[in-house]
ChimeraX commands (.cxc) that place a marker at each C-alpha (Angstrom):
marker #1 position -31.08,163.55,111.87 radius 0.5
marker #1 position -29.03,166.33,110.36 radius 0.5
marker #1 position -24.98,165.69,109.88 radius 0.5
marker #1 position -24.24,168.97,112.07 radius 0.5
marker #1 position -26.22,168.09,115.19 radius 0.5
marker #1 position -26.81,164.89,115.10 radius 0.5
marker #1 position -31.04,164.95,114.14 radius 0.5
marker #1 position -33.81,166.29,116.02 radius 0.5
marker #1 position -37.58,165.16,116.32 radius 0.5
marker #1 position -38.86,165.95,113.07 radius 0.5
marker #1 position -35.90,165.77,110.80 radius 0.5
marker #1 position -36.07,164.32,107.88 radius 0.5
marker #1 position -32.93,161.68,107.35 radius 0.5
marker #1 position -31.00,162.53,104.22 radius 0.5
marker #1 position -28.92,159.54,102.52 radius 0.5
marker #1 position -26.18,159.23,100.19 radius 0.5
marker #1 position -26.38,155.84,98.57 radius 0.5
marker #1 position -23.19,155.20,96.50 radius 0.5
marker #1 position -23.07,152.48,93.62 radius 0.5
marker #1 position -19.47,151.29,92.33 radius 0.5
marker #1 position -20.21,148.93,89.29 radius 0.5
marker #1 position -20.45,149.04,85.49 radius 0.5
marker #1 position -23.30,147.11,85.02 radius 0.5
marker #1 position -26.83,148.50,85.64 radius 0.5
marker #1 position -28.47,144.71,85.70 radius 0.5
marker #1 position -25.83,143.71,88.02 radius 0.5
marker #1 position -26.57,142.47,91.25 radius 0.5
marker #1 position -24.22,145.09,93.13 radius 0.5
marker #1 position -26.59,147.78,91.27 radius 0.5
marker #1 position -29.89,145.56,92.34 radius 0.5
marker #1 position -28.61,146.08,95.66 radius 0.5
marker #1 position -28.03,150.03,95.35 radius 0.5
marker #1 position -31.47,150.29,93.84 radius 0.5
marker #1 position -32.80,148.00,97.02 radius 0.5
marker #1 position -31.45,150.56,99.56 radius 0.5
marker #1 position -32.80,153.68,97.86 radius 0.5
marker #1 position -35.60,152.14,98.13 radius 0.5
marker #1 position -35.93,151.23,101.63 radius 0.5
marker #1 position -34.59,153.94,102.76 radius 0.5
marker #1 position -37.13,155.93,100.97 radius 0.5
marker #1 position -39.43,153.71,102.24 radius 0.5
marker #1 position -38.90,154.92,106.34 radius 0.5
marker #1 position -39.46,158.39,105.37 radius 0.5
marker #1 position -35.18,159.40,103.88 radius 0.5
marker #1 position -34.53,161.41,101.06 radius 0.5
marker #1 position -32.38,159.47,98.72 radius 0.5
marker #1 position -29.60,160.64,96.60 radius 0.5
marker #1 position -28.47,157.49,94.43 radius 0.5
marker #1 position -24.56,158.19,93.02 radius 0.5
marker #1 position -24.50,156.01,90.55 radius 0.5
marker #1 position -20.29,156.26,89.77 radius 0.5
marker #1 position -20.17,154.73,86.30 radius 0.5
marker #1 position -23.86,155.94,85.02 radius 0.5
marker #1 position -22.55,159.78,86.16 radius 0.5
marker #1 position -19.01,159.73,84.17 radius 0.5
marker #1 position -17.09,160.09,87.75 radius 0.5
marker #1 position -13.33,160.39,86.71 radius 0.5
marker #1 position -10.85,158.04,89.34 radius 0.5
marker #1 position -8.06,159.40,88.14 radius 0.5
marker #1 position -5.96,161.83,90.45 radius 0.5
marker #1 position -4.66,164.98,88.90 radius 0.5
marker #1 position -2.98,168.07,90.00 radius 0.5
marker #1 position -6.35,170.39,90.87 radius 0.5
marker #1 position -7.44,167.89,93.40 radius 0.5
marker #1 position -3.81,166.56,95.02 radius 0.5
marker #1 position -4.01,167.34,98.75 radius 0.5
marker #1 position -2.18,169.99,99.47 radius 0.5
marker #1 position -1.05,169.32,103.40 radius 0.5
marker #1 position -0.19,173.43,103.89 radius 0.5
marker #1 position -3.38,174.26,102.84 radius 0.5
marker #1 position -6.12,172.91,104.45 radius 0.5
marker #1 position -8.62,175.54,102.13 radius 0.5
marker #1 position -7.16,174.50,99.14 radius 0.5
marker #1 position -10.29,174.51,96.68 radius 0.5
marker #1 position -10.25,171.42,94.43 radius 0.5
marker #1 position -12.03,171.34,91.01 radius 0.5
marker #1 position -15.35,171.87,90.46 radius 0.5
marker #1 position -16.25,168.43,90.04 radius 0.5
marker #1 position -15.02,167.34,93.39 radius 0.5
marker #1 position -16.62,170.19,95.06 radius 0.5
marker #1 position -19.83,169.23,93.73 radius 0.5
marker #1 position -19.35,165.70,95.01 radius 0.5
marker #1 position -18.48,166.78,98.13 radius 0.5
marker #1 position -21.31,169.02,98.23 radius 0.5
marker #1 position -23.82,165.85,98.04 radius 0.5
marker #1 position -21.54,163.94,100.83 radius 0.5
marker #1 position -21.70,166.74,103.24 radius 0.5
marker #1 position -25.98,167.20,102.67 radius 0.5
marker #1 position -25.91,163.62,103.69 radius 0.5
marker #1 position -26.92,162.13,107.41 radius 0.5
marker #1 position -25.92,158.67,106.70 radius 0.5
marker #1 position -23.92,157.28,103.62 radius 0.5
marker #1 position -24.37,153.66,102.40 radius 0.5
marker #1 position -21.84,152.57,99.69 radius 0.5
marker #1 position -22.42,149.07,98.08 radius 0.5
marker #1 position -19.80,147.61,95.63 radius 0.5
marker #1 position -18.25,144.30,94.02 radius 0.5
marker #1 position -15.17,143.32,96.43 radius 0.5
marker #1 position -12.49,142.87,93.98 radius 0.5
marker #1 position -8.68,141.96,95.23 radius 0.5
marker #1 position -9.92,142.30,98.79 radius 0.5
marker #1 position -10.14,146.08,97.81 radius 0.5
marker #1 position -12.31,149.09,96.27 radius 0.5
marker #1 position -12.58,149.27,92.82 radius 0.5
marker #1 position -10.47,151.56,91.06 radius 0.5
marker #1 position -14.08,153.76,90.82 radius 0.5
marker #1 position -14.47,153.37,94.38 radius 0.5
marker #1 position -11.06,154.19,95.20 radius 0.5
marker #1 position -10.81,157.02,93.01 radius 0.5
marker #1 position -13.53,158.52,94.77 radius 0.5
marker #1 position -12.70,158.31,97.56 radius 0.5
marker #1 position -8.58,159.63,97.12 radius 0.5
marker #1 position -10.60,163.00,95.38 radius 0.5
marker #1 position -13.92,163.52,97.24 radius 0.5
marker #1 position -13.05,162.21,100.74 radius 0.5
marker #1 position -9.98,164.98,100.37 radius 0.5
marker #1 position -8.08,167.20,102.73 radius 0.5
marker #1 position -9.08,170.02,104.76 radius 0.5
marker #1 position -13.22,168.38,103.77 radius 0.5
marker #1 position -13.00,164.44,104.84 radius 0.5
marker #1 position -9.96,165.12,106.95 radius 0.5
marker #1 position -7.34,167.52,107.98 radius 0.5
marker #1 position -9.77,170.59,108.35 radius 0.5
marker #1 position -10.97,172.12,111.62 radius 0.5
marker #1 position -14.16,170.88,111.52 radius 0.5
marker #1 position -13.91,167.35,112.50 radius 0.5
marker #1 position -14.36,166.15,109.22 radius 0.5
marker #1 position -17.35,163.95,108.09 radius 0.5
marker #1 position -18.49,163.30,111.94 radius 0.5
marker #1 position -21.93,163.09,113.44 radius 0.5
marker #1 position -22.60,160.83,110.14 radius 0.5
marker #1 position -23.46,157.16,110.20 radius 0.5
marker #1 position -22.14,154.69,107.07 radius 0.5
marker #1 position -23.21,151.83,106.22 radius 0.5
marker #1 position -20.61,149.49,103.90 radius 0.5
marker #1 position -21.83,146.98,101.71 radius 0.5
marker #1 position -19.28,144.75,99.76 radius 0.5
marker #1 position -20.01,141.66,97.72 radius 0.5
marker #1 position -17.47,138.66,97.45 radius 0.5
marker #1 position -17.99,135.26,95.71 radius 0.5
marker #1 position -16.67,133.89,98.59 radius 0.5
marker #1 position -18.45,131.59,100.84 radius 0.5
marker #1 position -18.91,133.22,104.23 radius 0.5
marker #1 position -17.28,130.29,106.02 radius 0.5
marker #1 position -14.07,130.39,103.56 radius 0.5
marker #1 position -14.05,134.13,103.64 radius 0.5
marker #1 position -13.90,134.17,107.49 radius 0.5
marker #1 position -11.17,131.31,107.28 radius 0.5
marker #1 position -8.61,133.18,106.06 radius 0.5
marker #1 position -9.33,135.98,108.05 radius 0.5
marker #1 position -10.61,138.45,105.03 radius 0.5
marker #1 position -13.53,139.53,107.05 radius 0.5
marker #1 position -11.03,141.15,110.09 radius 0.5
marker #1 position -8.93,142.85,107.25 radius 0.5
marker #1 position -11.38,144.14,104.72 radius 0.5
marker #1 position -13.24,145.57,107.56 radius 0.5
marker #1 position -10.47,147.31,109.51 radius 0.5
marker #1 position -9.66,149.15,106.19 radius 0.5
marker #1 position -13.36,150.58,105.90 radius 0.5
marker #1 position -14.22,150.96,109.42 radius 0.5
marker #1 position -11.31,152.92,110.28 radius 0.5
marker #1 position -8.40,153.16,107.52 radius 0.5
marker #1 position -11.73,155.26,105.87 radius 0.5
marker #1 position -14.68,156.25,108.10 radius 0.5
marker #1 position -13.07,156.64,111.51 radius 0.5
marker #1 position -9.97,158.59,109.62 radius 0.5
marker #1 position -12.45,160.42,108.35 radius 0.5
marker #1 position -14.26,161.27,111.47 radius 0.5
marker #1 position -17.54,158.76,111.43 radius 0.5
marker #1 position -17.58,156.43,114.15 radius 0.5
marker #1 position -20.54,155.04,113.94 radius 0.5
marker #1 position -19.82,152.96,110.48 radius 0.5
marker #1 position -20.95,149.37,110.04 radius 0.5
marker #1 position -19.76,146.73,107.19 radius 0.5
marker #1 position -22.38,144.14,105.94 radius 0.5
marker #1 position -20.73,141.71,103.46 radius 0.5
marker #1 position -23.24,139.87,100.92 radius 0.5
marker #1 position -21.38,136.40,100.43 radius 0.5
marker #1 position -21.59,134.12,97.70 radius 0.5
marker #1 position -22.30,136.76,95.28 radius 0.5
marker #1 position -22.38,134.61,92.12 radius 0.5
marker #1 position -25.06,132.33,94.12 radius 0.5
marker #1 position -27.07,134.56,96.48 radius 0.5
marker #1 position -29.82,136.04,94.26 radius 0.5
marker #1 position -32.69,137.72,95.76 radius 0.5
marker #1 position -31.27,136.22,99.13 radius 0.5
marker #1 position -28.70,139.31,99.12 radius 0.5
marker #1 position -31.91,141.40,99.28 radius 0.5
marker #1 position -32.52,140.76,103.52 radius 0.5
marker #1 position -28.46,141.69,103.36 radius 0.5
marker #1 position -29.10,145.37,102.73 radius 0.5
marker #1 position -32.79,145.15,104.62 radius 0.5
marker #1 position -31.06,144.18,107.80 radius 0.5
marker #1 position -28.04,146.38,107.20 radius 0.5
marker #1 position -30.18,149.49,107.02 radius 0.5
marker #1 position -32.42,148.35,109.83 radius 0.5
marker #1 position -29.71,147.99,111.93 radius 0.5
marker #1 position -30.66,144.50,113.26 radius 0.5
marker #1 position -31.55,140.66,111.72 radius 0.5
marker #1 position -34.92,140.47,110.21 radius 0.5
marker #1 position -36.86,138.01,107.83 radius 0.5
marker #1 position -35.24,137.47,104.43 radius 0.5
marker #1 position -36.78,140.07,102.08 radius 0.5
marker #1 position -39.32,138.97,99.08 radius 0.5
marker #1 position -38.14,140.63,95.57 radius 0.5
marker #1 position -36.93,139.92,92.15 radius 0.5
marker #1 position -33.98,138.69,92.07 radius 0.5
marker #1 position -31.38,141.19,91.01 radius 0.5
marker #1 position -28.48,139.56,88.26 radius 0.5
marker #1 position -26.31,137.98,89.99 radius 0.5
marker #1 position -22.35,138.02,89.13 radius 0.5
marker #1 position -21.20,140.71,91.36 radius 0.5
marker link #1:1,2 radius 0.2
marker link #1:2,3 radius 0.2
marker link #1:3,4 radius 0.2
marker link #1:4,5 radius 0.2
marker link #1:5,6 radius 0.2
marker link #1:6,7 radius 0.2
marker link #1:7,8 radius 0.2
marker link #1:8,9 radius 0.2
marker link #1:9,10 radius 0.2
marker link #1:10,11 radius 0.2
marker link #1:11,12 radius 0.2
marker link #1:12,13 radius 0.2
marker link #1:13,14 radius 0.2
marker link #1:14,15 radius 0.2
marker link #1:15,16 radius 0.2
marker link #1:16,17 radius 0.2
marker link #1:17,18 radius 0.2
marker link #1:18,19 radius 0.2
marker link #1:19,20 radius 0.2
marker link #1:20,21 radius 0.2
marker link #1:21,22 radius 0.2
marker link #1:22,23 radius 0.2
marker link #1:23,24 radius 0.2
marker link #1:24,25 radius 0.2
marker link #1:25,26 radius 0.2
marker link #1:26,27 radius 0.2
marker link #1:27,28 radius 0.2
marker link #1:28,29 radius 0.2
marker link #1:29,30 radius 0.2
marker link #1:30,31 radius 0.2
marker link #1:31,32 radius 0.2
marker link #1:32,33 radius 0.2
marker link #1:33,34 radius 0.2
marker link #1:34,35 radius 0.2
marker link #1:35,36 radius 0.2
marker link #1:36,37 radius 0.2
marker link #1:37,38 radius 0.2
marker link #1:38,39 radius 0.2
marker link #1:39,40 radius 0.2
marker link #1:40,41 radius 0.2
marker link #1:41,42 radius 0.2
marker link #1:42,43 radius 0.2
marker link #1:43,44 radius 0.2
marker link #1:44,45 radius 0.2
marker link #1:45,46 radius 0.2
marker link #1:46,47 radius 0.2
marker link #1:47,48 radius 0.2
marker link #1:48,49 radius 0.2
marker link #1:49,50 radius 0.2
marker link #1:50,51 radius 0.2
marker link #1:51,52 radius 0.2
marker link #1:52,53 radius 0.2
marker link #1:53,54 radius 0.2
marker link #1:54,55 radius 0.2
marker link #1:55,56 radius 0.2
marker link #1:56,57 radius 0.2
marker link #1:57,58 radius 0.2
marker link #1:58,59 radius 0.2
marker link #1:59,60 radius 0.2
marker link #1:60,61 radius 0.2
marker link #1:61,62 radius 0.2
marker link #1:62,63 radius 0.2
marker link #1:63,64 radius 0.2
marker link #1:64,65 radius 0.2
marker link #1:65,66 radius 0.2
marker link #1:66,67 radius 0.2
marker link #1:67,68 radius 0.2
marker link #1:68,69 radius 0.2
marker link #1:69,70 radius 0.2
marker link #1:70,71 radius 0.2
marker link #1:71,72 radius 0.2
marker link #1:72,73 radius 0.2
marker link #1:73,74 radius 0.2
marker link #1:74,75 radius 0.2
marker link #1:75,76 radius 0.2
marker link #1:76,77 radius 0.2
marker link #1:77,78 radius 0.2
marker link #1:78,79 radius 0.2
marker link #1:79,80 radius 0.2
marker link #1:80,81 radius 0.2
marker link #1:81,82 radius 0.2
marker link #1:82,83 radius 0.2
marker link #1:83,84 radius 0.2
marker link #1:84,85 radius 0.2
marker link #1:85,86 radius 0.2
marker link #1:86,87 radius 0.2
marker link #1:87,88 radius 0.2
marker link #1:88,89 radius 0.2
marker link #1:89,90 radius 0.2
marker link #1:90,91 radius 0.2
marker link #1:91,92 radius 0.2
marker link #1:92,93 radius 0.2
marker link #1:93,94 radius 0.2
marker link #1:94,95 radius 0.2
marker link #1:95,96 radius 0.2
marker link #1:96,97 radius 0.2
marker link #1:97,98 radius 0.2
marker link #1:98,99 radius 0.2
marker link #1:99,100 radius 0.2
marker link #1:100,101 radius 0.2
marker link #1:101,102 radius 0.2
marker link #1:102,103 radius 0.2
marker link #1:103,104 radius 0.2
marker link #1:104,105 radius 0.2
marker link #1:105,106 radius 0.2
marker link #1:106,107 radius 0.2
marker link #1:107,108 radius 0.2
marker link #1:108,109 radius 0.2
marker link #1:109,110 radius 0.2
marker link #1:110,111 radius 0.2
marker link #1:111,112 radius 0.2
marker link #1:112,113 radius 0.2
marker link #1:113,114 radius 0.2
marker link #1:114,115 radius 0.2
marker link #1:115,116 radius 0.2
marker link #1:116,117 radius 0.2
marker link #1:117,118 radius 0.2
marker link #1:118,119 radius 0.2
marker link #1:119,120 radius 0.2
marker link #1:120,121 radius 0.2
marker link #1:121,122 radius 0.2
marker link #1:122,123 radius 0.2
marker link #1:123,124 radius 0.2
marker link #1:124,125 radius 0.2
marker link #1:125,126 radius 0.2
marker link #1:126,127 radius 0.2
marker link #1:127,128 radius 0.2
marker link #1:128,129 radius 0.2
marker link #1:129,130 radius 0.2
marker link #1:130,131 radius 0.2
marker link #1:131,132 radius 0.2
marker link #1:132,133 radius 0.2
marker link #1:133,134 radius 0.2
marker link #1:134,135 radius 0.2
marker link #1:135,136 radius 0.2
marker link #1:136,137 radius 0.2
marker link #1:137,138 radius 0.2
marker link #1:138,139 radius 0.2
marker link #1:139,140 radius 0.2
marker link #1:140,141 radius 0.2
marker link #1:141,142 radius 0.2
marker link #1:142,143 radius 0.2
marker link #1:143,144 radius 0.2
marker link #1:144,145 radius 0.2
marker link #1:145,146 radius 0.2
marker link #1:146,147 radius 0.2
marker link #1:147,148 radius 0.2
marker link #1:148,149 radius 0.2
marker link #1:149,150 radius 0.2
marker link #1:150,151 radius 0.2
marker link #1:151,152 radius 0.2
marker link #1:152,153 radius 0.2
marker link #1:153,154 radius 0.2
marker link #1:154,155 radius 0.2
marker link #1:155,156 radius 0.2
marker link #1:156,157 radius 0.2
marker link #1:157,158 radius 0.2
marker link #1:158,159 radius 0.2
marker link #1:159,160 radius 0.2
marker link #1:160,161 radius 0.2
marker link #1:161,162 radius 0.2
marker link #1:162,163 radius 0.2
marker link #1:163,164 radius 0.2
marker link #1:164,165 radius 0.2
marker link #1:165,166 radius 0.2
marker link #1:166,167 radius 0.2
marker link #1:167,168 radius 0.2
marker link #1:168,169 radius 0.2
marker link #1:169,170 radius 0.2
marker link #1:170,171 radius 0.2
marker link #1:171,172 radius 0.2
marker link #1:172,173 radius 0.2
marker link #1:173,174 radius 0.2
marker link #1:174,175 radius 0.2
marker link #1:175,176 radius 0.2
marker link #1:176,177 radius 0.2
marker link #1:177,178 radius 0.2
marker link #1:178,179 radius 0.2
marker link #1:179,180 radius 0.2
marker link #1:180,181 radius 0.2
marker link #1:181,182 radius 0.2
marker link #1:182,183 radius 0.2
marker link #1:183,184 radius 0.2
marker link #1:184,185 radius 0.2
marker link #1:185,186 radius 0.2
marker link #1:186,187 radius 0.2
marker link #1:187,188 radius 0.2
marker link #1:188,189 radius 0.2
marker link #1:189,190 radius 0.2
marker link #1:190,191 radius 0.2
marker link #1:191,192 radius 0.2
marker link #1:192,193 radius 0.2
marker link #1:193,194 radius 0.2
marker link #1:194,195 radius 0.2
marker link #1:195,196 radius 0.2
marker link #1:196,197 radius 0.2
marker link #1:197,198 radius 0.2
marker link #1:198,199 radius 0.2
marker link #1:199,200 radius 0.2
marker link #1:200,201 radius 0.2
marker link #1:201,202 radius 0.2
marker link #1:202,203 radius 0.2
marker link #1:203,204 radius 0.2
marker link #1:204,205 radius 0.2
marker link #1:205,206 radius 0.2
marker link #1:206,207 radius 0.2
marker link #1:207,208 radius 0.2
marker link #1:208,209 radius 0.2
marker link #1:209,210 radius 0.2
marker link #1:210,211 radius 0.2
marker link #1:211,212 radius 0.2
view
């Protein structure tokens, strides 16, 4: 499937798998590593962003403010290389720790520079449609106390649409890993099922750190 037409017989599937932690032997990174790897295993090519290991700077600055008059505004050169390796990609899969009920400051810097203006949004292009994205946060919370207070309904509607429908994907799916401190290799089948797009058997594997 290519991101301008939507795939073709033949095509091979090119993912963007996006990691959001500070720890390589942490479980969030585990599962990174796990979808790479199934994803390489049904025949994608994988790019793994790996946020913290690459030096990727959060912080907005002038080069890279949106500029809503000028939708070809061209932002620094390490944005445009970012966005270079979001636009190659046919589906994105971003897995991170859920901390505050938000992004992490990484994650959310990322986003505010990369997913910019006139390239995410705002341009005449439609933005980043005919992609599919897969979300993957991890909370400590247990999946019936999460769902309680109504976390699942919010965290959700911010990813599904306050960030991939914004920006243009519709097809975008969040898969919460729960009990993150707990879960172990059990958060494996959470990314397996996620990529498969349906349930399956829980997945065998070492068990990633857990933590978050």
């Amino acid at each position: 499937m290519s991101a301008a037409d939507g795939g073709s017989a033949g095509t091979r599937r090119h993912a963007l798998v996006v990691l959001a932690h500070h720890r390589a032997g942490s479980l969030t990174a585990g599962l990174a590593r796990r979808a790479r790897e199934h994803l390489a295993a049904e025949g994608c090519t994988v790019d793994l962003l790996d946020l913290h290991a690459e030096g990727f700077d959060p912080r907005m600055g002038t080069p890279d403010e949106p500029d809503w008059g000028d939708p070809g505004k061209e932002y620094s050169a390490e944005v445009r290389a970012h966005m270079a390796r979001v636009a190659a990609a046919d589906l994105i899969v971003v897995v991170f720790p859920l901390w505050w009920f938000g992004l992490p400051a990484l994650l959310k810097g990322w986003i505010d520079r990369v997913w910019n203006h006139g390239f995410a949004y705002g341009g005449r292009d439609g933005g980043l449609g005919g992609r599919r994205m897969v979300w993957i946060p991890l909370t400590a919370y247990a999946e019936e106390e999460f769902r309680a207070h109504g976390w699942d309904r919010t965290v959700e509607h911010v990813l599904r649409t306050g960030i991939s429908g914004y920006c243009g994907i519709e097809d975008a799916a969040v898969h919460f890993v729960h009990d993150s401190l707990r879960t172990g290799a059990g958060a494996l089948s959470v990314v397996d099922r996620a990529l498969a797009g349906r349930d399956g058997p829980a997945a065998d594997g070492p068990a990633p750190e857990a933590g978050g």
